[in-house]
C-alpha positions in Angstrom: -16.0 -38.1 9.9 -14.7 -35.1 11.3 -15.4 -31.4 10.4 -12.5 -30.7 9.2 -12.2 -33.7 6.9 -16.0 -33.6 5.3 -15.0 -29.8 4.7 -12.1 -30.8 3.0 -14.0 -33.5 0.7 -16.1 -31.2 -0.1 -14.1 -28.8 -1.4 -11.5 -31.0 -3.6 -15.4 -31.9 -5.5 -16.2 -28.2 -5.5 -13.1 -27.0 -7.0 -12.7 -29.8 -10.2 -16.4 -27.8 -10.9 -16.0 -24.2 -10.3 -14.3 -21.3 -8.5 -15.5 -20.9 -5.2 -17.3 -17.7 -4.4 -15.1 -16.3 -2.0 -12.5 -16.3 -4.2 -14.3 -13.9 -6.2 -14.7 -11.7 -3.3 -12.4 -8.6 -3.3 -11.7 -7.0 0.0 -12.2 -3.1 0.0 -9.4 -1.3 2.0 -11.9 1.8 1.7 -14.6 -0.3 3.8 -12.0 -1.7 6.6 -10.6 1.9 7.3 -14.6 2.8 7.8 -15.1 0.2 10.1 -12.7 1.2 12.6 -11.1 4.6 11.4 -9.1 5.2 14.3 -6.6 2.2 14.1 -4.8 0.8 11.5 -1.8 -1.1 12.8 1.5 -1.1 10.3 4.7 -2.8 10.7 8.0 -0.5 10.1 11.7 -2.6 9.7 14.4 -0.2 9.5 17.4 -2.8 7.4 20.3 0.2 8.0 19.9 -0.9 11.7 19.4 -4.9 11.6 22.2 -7.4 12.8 20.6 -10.4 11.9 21.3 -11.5 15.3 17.9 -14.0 15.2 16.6 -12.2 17.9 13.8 -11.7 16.8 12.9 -15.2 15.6 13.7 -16.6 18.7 11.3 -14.4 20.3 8.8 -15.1 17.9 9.1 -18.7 18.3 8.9 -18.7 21.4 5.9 -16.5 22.4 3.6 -18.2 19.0 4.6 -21.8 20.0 6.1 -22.6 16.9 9.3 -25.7 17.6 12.2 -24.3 17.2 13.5 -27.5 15.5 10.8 -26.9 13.2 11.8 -25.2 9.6 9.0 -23.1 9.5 8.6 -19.6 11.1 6.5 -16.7 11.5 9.5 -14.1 11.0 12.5 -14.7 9.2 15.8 -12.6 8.2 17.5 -12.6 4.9 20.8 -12.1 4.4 22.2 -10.4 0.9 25.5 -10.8 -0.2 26.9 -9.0 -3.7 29.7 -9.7 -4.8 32.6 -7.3 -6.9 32.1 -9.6 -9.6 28.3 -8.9 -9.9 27.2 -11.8 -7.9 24.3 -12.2 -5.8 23.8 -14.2 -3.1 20.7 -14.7 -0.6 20.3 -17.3 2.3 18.3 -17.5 5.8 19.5 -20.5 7.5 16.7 -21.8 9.5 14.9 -18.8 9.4 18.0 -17.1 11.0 17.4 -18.4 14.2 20.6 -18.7 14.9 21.9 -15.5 13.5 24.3 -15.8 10.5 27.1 -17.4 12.5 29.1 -18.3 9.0 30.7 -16.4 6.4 29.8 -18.5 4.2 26.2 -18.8 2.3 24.0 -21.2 2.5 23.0 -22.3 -1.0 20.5 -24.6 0.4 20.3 -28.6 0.1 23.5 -28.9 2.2 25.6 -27.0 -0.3 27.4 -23.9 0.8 29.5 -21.2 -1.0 32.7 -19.9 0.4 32.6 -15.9 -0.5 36.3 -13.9 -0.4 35.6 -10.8 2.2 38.0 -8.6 0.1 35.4 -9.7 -3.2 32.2 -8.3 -1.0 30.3 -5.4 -2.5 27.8 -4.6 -0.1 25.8 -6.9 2.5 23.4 -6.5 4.1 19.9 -8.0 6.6 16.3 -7.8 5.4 13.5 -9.1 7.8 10.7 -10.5 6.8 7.1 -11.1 7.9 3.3 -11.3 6.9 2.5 -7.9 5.6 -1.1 -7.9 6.7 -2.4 -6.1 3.4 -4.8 -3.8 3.5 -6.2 -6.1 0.2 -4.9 -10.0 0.8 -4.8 -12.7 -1.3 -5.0 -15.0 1.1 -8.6 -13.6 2.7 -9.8 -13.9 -1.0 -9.0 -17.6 -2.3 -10.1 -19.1 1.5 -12.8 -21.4 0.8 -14.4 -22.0 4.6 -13.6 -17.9 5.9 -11.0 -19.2 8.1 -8.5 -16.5 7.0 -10.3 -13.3 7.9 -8.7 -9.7 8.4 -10.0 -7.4 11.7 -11.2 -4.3 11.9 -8.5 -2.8 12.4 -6.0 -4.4 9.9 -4.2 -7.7 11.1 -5.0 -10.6 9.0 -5.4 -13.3 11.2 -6.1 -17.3 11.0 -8.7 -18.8 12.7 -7.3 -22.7 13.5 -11.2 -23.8 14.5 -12.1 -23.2 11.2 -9.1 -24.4 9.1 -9.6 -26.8 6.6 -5.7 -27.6 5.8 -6.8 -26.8 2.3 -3.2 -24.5 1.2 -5.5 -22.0 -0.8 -4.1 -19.2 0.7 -0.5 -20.6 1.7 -0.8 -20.8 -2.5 -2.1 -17.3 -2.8 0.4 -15.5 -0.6 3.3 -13.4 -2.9 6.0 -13.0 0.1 5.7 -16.6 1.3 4.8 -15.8 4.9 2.4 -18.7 5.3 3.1 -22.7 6.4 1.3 -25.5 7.6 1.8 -25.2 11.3 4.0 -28.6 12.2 1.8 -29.5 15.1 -1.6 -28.4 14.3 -1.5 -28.8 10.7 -3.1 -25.4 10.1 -2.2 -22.6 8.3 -0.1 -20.3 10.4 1.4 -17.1 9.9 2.5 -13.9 11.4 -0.2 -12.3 13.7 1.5 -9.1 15.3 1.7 -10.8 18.1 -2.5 -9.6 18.0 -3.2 -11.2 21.4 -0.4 -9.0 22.9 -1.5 -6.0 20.6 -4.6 -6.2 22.0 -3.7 -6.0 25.3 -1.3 -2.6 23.8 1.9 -4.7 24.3 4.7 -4.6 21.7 5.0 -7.6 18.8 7.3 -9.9 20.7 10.1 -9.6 17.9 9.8 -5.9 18.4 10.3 -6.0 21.6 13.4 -8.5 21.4 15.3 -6.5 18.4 18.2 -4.9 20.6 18.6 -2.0 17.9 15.0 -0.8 17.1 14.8 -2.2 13.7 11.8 -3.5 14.1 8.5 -1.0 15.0 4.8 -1.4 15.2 2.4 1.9 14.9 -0.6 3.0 14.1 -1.0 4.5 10.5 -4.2 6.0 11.0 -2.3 8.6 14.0 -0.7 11.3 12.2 0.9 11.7 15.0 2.0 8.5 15.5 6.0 8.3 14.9 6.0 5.3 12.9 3.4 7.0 10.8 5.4 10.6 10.2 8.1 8.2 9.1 6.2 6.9 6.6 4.7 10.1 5.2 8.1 12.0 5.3 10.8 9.9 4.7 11.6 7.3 1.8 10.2 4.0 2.4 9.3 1.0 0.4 7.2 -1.9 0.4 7.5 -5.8 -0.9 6.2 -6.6 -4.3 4.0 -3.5 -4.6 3.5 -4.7 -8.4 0.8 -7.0 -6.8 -1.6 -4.9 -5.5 -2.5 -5.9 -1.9 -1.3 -2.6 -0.7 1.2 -4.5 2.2 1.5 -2.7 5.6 4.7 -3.8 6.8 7.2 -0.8 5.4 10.7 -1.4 5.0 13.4 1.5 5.3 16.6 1.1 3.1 14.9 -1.6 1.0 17.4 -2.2 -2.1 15.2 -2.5 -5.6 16.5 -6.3 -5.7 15.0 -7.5 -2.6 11.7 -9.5 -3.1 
């Protein structure tokens, strides 16, 4: 029996009994920021300046090896439609890969919904990622420590140690996790950290033709992305929950979860 497998018997036992111990375990944003004071990488998406062009998934397919015929992806755009008439309408076909090349939503299940132009309110793009929060869910419900968060903020997954379990897939408000289709892992957004590392761009920030997307460090005052944050009006995802997110939107509209 593998590893993996005698792990994952284990814990199905484990769980009918009790609550395992790490997911009792808080994470302290006070003690990561101690650890490595300096850095403290954020993620800044500007929505007054995205396309949806898909772009950026592409890219992000591409560099993470994720199929692009899979339905599953690290990055995703969201498009938002409101109608005069008070509707509201929200659809990212396949992640947006494509780029919204139709008028028309997708409703999802193969059923679409034809929208009058001269009946549109306001539209409008939203991308969305792994937030990396300075206090994660995920981190806390992982039985076997595979989902771990560096010192100096990225939230990472480590595939050697991943049981399959979907704790933390479960755990996760803004949906950014998946079972990767080839590796059956948990997968997720990583900043691109093996090309952060190396002080390299996220590679959807570096394909967005428009600058909507930006990477900084929050912990550099002087750091642009970081006087953007302190000075102007930004928002965060589903700030009611608590894990603090560090992926910052500009323009967010109240309805967007």
């Amino acid at each position: 029996m593998e590893r993996r497998d005698f792990l994952k018997k284990c814990i199905m036992v484990v769980a009918g009994a009790s609550v395992p111990l790490s997911a009792l375990t808080l994470v302290d944003p006070k003690k990561v920021f101690a650890d490595n004071p300096d850095i403290q990488w954020a993620f800044l998406v500007d929505t007054n300046k995205c396309v949806g062009c898909g772009f950026c998934v592409k890219a992000c397919k591409t560099e993470n090896d994720i199929p692009f015929e899979a339905h599953v992806s690290r990055t995703w755009v969201e498009r938002y439609v409101y109608t005069k008439d008070d509707r509201r309408y929200v659809d990212s076909p396949n992640a947006a890969l494509n780029g919204f090349t139709e008028s028309r939503v997708d409703l999802g299940r193969g059923e679409f919904k034809e929208i009058d132009p001269a009946n549109v309110g306001k539209a409008f793009f939203v991308p969305k990622l792994c937030n990396h929060c300075s206090s994660p869910a995920c981190t806390q419900v992982c039985p076997v420590g595979a989902t771990y968060k560096t010192d100096d903020g990225v939230v990472l997954v480590d595939r050697s140690w991943c049981i399959g379990c979907g704790y933390c897939i479960m755990a996760c408000p803004y949906a950014a996790r998946f079972f990767h289709p080839v590796y059956h892992v948990a997968d997720k957004c990583t900043f691109c950290y093996h090309r952060l590392s190396k002080g390299l761009d996220s590679a959807c920030v570096n394909a967005c033709p428009f600058g909507a997307r930006k990477m900084g460090n929050i912990h550099d005052k002087n750091d642009p992305i970081t006087q953007i944050i302190m000075n102007e009006r930004v928002g965060v995802l589903k700030d009611e929950f608590g894990t603090k997110p560090q992926a910052f939107y500009i323009g967010l509209a109240q309805e967007v979860r």
